[in-house]
gemmi code that builds the backbone of each chain (N, CA, C; Angstrom):
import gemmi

chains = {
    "A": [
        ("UNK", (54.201, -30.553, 2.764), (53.631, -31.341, 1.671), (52.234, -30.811, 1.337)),
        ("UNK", (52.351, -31.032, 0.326), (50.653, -30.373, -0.475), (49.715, -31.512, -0.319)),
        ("UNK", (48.575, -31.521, -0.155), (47.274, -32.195, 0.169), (46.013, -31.732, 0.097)),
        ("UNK", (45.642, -33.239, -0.170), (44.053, -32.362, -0.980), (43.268, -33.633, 0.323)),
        ("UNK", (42.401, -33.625, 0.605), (40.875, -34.575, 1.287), (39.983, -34.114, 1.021)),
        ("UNK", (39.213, -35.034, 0.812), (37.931, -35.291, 0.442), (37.274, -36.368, 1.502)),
        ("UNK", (36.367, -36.262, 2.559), (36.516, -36.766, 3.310), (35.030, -37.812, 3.096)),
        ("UNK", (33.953, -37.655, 1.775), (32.999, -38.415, 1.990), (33.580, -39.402, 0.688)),
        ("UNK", (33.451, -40.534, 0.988), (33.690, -41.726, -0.289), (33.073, -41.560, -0.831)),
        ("UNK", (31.885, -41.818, -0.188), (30.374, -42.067, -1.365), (29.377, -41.053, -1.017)),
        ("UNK", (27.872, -40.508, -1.690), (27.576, -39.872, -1.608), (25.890, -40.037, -2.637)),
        ("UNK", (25.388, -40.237, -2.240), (24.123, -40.449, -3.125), (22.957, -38.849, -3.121)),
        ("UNK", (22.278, -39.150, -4.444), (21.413, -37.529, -4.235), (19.978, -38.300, -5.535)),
        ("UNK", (18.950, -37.404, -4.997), (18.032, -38.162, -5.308), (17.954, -36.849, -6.852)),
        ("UNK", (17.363, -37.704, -7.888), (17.686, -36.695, -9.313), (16.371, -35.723, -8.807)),
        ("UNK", (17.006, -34.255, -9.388), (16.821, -33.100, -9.699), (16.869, -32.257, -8.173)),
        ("UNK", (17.191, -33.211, -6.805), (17.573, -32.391, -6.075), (19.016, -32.179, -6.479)),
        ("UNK", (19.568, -31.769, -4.849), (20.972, -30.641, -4.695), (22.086, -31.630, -3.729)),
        ("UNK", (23.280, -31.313, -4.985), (24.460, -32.034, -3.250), (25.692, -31.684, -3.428)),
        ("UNK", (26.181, -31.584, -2.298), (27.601, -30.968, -1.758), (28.439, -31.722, -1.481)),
        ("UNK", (29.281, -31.552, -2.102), (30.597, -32.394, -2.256), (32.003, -31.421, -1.442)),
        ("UNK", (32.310, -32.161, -0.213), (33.381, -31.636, 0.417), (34.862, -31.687, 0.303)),
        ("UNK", (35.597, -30.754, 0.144), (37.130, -31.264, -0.125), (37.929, -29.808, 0.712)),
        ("UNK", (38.891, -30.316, 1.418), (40.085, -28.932, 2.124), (41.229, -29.987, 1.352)),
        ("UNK", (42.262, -28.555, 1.499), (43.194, -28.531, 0.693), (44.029, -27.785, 1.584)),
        ("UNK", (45.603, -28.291, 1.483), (46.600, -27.733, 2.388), (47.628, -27.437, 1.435)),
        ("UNK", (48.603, -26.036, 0.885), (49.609, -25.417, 0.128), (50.260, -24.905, 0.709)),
        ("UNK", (51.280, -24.615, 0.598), (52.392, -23.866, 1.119), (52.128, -22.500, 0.096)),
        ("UNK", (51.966, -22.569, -1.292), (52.247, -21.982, -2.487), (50.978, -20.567, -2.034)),
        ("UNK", (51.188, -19.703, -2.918), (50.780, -18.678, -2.726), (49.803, -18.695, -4.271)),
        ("UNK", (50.257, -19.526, -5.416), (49.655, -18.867, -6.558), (49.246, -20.469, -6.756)),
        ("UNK", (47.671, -20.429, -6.886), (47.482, -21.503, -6.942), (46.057, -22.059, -7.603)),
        ("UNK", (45.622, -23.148, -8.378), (44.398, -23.493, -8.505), (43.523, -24.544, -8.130)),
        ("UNK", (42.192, -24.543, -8.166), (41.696, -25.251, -7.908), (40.599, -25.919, -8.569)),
        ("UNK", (40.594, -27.443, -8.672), (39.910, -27.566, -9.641), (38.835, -28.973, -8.935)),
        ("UNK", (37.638, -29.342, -10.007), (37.128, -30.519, -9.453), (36.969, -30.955, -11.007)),
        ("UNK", (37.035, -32.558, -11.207), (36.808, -33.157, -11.922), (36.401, -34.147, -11.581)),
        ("UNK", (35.643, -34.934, -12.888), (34.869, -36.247, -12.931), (35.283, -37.155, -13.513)),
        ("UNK", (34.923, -38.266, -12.956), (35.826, -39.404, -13.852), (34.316, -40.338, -13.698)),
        ("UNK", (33.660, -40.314, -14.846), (32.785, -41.692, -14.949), (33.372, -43.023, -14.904)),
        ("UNK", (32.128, -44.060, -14.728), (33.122, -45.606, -14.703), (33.917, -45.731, -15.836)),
        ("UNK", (35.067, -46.211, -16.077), (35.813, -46.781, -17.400), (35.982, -45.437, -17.931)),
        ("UNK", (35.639, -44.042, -17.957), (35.869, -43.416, -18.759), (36.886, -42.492, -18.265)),
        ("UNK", (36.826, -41.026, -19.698), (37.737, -40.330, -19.326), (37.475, -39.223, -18.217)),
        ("UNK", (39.089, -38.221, -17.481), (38.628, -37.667, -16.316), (38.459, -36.338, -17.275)),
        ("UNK", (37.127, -35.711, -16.645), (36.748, -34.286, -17.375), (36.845, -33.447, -16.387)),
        ("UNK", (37.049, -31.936, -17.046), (37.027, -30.705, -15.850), (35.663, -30.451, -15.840)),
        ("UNK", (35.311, -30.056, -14.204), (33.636, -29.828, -14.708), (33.894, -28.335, -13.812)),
        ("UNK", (34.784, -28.041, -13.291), (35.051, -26.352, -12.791), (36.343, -26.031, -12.192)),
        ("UNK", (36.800, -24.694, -11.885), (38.320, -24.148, -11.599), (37.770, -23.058, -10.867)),
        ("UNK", (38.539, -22.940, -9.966), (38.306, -21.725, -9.108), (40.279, -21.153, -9.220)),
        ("UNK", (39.817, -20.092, -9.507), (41.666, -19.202, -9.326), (41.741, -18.940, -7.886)),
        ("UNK", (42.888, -19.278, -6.707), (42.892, -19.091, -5.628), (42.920, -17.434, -5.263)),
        ("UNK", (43.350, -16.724, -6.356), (43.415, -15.095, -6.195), (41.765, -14.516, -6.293)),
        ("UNK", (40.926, -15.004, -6.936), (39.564, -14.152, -7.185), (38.708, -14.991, -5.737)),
        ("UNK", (37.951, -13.692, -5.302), (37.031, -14.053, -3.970), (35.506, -14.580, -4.295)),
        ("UNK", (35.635, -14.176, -5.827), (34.035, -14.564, -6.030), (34.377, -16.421, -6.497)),
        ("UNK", (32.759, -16.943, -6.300), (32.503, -18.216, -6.420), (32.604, -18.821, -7.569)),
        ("UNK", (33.090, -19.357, -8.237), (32.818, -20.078, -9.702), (31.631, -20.864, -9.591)),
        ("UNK", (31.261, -20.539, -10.738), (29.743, -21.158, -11.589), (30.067, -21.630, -12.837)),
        ("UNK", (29.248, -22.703, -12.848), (28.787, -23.163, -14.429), (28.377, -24.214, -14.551)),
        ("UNK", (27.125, -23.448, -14.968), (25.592, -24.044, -14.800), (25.101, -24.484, -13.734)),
        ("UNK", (24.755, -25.651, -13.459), (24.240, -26.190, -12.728), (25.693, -26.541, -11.369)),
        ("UNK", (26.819, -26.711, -11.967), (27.749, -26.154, -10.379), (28.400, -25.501, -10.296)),
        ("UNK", (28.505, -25.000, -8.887), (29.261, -24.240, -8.452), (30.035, -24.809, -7.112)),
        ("UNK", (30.625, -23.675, -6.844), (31.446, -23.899, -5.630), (31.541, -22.964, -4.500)),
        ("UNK", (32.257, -23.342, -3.372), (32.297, -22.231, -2.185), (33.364, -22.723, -1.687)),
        ("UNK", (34.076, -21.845, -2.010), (35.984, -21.247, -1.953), (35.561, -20.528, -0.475)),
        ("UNK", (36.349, -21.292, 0.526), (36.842, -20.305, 1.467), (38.291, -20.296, 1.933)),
        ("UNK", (38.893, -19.450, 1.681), (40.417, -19.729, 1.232), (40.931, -19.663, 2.624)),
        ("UNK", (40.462, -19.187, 3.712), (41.167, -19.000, 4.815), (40.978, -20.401, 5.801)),
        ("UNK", (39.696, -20.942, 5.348), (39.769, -22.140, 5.707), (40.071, -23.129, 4.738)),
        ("UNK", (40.415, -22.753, 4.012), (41.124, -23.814, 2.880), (40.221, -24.986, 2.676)),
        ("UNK", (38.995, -24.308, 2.088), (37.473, -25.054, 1.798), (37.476, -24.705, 0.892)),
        ("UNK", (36.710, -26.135, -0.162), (36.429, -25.574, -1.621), (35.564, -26.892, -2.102)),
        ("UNK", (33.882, -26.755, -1.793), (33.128, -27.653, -1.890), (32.358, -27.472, -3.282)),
        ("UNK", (31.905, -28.619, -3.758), (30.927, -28.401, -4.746), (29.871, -28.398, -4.665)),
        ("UNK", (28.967, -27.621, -5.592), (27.722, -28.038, -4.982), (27.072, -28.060, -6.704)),
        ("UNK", (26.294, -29.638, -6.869), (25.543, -29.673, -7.896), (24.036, -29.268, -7.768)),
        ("UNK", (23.259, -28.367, -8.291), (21.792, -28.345, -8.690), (21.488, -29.091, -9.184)),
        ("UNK", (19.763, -29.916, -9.006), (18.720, -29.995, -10.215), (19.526, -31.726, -10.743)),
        ("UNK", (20.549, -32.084, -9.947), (20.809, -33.500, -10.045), (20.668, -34.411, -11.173)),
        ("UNK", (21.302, -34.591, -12.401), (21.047, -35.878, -13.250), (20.996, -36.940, -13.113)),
        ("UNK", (21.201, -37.510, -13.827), (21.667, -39.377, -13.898), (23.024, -39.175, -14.423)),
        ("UNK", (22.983, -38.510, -15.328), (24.372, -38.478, -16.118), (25.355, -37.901, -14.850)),
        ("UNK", (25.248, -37.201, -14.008), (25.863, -36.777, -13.203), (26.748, -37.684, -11.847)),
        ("UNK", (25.912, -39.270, -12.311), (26.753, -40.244, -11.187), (28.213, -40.718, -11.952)),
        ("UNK", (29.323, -40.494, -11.089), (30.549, -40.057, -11.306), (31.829, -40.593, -10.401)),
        ("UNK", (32.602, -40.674, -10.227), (33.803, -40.244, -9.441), (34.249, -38.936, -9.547)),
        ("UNK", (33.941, -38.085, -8.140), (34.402, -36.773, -8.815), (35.715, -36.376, -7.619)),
        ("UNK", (36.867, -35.892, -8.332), (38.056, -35.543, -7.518), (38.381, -34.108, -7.403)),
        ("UNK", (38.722, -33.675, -5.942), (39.185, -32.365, -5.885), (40.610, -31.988, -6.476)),
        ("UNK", (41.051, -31.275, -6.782), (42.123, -31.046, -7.374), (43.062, -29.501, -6.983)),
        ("UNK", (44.408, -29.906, -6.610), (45.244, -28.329, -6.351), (46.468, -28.214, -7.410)),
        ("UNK", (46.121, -27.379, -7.528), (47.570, -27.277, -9.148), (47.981, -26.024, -8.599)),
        ("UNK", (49.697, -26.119, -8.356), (50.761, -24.754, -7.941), (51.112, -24.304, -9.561)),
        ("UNK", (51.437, -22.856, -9.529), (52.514, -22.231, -10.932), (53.727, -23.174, -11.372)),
        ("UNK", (54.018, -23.453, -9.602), (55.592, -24.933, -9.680), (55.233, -26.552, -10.230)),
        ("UNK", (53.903, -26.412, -11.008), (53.678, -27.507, -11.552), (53.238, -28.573, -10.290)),
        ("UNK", (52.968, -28.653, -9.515), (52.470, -29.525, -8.387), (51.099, -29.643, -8.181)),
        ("UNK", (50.589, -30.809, -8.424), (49.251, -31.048, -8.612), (48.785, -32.441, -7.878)),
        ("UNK", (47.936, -31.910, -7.136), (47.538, -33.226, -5.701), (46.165, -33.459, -6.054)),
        ("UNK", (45.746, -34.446, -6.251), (44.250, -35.118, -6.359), (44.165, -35.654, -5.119)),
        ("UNK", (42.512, -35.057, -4.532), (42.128, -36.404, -3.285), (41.721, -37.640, -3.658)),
        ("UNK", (41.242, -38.249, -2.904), (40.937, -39.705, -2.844), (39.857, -40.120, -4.132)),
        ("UNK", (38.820, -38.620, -3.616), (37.547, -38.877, -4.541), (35.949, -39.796, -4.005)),
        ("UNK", (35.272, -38.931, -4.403), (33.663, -39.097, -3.965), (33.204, -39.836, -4.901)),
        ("UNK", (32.599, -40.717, -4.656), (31.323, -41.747, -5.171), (30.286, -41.076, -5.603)),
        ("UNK", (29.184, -40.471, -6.513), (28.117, -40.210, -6.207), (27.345, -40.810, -7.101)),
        ("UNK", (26.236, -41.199, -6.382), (25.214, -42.000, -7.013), (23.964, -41.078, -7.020)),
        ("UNK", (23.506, -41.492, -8.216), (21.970, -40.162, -8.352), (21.017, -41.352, -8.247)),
        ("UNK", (20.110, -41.405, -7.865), (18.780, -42.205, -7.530), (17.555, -41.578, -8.552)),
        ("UNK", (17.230, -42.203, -9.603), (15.666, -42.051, -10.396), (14.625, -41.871, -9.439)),
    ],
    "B": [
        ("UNK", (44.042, -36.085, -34.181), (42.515, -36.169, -33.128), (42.586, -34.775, -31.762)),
        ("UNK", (41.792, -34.695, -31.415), (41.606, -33.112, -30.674), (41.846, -33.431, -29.145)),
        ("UNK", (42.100, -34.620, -29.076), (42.088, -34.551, -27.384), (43.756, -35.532, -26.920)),
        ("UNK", (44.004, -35.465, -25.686), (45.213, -36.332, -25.278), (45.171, -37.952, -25.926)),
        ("UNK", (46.365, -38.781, -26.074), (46.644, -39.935, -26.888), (47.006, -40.766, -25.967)),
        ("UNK", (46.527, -41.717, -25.698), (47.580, -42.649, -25.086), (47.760, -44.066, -25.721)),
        ("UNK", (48.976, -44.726, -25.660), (48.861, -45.760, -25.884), (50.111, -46.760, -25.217)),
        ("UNK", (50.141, -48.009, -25.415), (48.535, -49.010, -25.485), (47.768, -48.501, -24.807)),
        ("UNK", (46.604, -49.179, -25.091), (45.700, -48.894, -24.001), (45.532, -49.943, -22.514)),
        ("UNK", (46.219, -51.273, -22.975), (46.211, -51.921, -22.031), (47.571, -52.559, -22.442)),
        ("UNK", (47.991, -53.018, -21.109), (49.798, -53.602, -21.499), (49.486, -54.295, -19.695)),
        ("UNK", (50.194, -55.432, -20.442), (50.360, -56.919, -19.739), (51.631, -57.125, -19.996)),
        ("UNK", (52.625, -57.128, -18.927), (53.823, -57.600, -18.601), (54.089, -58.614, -17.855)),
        ("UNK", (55.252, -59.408, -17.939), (55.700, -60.200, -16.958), (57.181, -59.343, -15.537)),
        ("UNK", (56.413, -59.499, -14.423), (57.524, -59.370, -13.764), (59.292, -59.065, -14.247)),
        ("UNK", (59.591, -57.904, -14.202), (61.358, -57.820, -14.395), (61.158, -57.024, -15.811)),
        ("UNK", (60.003, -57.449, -16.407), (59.985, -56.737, -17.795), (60.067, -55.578, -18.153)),
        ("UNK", (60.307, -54.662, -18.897), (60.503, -53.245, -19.186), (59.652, -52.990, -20.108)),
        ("UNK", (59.084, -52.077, -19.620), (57.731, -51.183, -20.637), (57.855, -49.774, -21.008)),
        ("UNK", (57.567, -49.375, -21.444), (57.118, -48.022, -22.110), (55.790, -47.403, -22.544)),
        ("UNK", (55.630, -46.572, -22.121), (53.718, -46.190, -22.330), (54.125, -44.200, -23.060)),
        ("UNK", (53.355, -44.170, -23.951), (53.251, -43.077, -24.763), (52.269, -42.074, -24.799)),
        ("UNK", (52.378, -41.297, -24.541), (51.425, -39.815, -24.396), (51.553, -38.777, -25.775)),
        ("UNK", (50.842, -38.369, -26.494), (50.674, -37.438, -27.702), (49.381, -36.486, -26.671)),
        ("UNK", (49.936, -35.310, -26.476), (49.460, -34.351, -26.150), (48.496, -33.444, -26.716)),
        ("UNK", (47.651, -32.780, -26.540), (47.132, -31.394, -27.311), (47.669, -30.804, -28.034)),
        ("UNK", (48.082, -30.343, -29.330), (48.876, -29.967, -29.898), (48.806, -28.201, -29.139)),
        ("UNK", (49.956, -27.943, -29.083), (50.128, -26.379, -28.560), (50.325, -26.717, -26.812)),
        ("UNK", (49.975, -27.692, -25.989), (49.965, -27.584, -24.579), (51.276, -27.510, -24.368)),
        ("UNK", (51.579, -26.312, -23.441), (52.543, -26.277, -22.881), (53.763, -27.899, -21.807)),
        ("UNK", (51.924, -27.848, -21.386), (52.126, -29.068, -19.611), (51.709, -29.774, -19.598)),
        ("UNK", (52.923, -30.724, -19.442), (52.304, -32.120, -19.572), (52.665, -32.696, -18.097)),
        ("UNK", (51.554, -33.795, -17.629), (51.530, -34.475, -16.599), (51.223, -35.642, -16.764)),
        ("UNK", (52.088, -36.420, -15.808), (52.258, -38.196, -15.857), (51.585, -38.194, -14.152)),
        ("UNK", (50.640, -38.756, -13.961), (50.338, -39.642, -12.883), (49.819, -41.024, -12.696)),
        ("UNK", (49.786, -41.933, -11.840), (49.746, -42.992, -11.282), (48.079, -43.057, -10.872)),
        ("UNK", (47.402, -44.261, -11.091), (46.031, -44.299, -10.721), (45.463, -45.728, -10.007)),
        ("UNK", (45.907, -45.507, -8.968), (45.556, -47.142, -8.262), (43.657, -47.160, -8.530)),
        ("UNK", (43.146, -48.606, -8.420), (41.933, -48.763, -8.613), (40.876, -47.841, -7.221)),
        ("UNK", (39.828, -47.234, -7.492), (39.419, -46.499, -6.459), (40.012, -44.824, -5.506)),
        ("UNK", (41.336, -45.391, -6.218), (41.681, -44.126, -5.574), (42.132, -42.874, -6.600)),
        ("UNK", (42.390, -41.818, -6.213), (42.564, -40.612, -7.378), (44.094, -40.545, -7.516)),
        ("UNK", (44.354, -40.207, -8.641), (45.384, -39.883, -9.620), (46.759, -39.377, -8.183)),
        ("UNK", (47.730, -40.310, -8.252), (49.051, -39.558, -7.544), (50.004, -39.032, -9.117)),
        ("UNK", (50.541, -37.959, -8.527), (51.240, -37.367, -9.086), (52.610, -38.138, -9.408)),
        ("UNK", (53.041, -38.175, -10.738), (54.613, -38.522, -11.239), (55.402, -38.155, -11.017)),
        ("UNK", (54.963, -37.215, -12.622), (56.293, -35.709, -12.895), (55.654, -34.996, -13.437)),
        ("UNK", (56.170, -33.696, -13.705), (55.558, -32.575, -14.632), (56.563, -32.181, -15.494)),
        ("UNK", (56.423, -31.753, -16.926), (57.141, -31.115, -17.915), (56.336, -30.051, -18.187)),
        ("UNK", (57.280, -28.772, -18.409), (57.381, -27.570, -18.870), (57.990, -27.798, -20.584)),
        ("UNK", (57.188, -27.857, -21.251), (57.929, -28.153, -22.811), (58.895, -29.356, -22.534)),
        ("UNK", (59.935, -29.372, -22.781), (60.742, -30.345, -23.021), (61.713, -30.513, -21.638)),
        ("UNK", (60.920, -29.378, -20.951), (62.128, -29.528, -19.299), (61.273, -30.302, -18.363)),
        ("UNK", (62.044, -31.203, -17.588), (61.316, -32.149, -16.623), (61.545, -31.232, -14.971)),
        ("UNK", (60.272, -30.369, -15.115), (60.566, -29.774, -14.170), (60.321, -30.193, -12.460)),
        ("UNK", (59.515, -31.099, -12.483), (59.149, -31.906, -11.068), (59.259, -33.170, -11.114)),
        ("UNK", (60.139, -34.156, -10.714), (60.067, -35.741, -10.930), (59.979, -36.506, -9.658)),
        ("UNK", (59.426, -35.833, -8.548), (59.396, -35.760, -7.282), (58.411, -36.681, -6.935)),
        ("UNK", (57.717, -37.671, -8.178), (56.836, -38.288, -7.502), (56.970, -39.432, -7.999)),
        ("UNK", (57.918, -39.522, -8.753), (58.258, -40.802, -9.271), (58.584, -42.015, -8.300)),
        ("UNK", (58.143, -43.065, -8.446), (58.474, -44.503, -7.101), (59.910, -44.592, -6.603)),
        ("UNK", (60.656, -44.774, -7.668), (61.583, -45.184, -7.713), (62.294, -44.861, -8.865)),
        ("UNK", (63.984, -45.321, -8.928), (64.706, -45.351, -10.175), (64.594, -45.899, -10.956)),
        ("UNK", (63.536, -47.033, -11.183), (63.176, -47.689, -12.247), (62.109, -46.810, -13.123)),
        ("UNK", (61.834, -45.879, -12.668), (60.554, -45.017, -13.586), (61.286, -43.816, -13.830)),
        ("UNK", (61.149, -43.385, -15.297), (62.045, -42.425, -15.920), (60.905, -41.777, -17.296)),
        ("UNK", (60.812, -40.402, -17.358), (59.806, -39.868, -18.512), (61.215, -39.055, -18.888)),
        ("UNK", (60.145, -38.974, -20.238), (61.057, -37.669, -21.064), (59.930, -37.789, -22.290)),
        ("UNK", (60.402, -36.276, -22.601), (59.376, -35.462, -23.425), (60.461, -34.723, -24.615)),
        ("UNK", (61.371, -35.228, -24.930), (62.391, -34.619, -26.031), (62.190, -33.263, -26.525)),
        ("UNK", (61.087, -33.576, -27.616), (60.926, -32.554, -28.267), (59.912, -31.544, -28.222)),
        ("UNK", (59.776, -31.721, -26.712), (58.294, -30.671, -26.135), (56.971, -30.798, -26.102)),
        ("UNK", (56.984, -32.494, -27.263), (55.510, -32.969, -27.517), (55.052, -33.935, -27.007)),
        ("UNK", (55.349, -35.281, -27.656), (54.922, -36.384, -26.869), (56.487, -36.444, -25.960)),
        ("UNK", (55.229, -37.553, -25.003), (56.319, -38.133, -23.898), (56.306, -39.694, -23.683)),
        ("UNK", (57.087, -40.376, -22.982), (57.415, -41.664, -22.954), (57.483, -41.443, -21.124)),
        ("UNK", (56.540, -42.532, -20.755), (56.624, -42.914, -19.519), (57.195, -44.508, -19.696)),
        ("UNK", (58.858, -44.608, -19.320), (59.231, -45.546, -18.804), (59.741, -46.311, -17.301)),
        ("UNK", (59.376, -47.869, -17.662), (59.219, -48.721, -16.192), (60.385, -49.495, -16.486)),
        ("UNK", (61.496, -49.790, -15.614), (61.929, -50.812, -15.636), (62.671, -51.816, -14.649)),
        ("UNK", (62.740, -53.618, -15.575), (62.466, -54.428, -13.957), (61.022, -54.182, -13.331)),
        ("UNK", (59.908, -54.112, -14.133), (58.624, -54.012, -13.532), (58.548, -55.178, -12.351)),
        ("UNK", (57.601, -54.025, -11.511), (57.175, -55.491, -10.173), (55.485, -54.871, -9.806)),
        ("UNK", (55.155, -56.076, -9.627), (53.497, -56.182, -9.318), (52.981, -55.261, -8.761)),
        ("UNK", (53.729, -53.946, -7.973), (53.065, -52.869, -6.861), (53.411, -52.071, -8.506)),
        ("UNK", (53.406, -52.290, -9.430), (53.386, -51.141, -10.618), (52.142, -51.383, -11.311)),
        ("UNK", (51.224, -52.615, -10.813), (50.172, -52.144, -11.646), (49.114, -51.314, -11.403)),
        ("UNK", (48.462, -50.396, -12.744), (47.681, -49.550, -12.350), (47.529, -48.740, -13.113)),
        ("UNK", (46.439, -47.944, -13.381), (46.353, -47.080, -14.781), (47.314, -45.734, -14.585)),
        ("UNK", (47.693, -45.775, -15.635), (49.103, -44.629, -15.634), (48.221, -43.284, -16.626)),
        ("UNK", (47.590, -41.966, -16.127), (46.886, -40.939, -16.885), (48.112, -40.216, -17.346)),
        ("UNK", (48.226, -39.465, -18.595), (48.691, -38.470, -18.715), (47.627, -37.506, -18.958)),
        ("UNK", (48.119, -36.187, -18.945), (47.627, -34.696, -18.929), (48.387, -33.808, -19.722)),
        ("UNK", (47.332, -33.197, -20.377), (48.310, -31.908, -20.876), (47.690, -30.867, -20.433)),
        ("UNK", (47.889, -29.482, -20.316), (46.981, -27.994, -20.736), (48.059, -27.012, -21.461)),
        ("UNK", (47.412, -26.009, -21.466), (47.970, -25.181, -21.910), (49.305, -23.783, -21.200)),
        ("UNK", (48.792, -24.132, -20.128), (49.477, -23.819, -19.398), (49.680, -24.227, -17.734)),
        ("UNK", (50.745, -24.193, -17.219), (50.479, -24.633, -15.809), (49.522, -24.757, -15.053)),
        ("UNK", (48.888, -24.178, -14.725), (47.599, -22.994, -13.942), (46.651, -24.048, -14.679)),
        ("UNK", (46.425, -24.143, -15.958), (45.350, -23.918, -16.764), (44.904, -25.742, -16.353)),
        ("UNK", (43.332, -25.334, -16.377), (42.764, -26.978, -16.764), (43.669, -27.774, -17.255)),
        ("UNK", (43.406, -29.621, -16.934), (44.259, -30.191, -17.443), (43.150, -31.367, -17.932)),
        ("UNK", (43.797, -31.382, -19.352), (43.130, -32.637, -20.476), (43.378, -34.134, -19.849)),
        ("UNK", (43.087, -35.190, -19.999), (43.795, -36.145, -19.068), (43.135, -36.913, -20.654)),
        ("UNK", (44.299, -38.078, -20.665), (43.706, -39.166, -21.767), (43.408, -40.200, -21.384)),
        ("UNK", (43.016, -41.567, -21.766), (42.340, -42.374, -21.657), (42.819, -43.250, -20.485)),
        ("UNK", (44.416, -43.319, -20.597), (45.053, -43.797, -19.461), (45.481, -45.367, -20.297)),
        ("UNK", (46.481, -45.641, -19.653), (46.761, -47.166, -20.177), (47.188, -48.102, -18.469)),
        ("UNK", (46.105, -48.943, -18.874), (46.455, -49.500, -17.806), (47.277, -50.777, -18.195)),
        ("UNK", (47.803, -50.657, -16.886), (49.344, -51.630, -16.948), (48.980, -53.138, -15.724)),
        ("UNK", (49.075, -54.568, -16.074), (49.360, -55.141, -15.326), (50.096, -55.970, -15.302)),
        ("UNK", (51.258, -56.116, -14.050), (52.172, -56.920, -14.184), (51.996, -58.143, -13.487)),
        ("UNK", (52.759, -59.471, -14.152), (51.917, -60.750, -13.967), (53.314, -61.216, -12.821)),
    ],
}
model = gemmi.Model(1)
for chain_id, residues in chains.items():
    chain = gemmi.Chain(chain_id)
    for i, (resn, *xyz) in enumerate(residues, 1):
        res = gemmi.Residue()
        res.name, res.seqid = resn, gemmi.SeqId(i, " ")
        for name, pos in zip(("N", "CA", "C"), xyz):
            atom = gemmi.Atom()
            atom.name, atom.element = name, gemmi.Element(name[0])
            atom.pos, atom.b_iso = gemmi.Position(*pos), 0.0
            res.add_atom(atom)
        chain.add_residue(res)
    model.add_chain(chain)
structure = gemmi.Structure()
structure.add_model(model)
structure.setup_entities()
């Protein structure tokens, strides 16, 4: 069975510092992606990055990125420079070619003024 | 409109009742995805369609929950004989391709009385 964890619920960061958001992921599949998205309160869920399980380099953009380690089947986020707008529900995400797509539980994060 | 459709947006049933919830996709997305969204927790997986083929239905509850996507575009997530462990916001997704980011719409949440 495919599985995603995310093992912190909640997660607070004080604005314009830095925070890391943890998630492993377990596939059988060989061709595969990875993604994190946000889901504000009441609203809709947005992509905020994708990592392709085939490329070794890190995905960026902007202010996050990530650190893919595929052999440990790690794939954390990490936000810079911290907003307000940035407090969220944010979920890890694994999508196979076979259409199979596992969301974890999902992180809390609260930004502090 | 440029992004995923859902509707209703909210639907109130009585127990035993039969519903139907509607997804209008991205125009051009290949993939569409139906998942399940209990409060707090992240998106479980339905089914997945490949155009008009229901290629994963592996996550569906039970035989009372049945999608179809006819004509490759919109889809119909149906419930029936609803019972109270069915309430919960129901997301659909489209992208463009398997692999690819997935759009998610507003979600309709469902509660059964």
């Amino acid at each position: 069975a495919q599985t995603v964890t995310q093992s912190q619920p909640e997660m607070s960061v004080q604005e314009a510092e830095t925070v890391t958001l943890s998630c492993t992921y377990d596939t059988s599949e060989s061709d595969y992606y990875l993604f994190w998205y946000k889901q504000p309160p009441s609203r809709q869920m947005i992509l905020v990055i994708r990592q392709e399980a085939y490329k070794q380099q890190n995905a960026t953009e902007n202010r996050f990125s990530v650190n893919f380690q595929k052999a440990a089947k790690s794939f954390s986020l990490k936000i810079s420079d911290s907003q307000l707008g940035d407090a969220a529900m944010y979920f890890c995400a694994c999508n196979t070619n076979a259409g199979k797509s596992t969301f974890g539980d999902g992180t809390t994060l609260t930004v502090k003024p | 409109g440029a992004g995923v459709s859902q509707s209703p947006r909210y639907k109130v049933a009585k127990r035993g009742q039969d519903v139907a919830l509607r997804c209008d996709p991205i125009s051009g997305h290949v993939s569409l995805f139906w998942y399940q969204q209990a409060l707090g927790q992240g998106p479980e997986f339905l089914t997945y369609f490949q155009n008009e083929a229901q290629l994963d239905k592996s996550g569906l509850p039970s035989d009372r929950f049945f999608a179809e996507r006819p004509e490759g575009s919109v889809s119909t997530l149906k419930i029936q004989r609803t019972q109270q462990e069915d309430s919960a916001v129901y997301l659909c997704a489209s992208s463009f391709r398997t692999l690819g980011a997935q759009h998610f719409g507003d979600g309709t949440r469902l509660s059964i009385l």
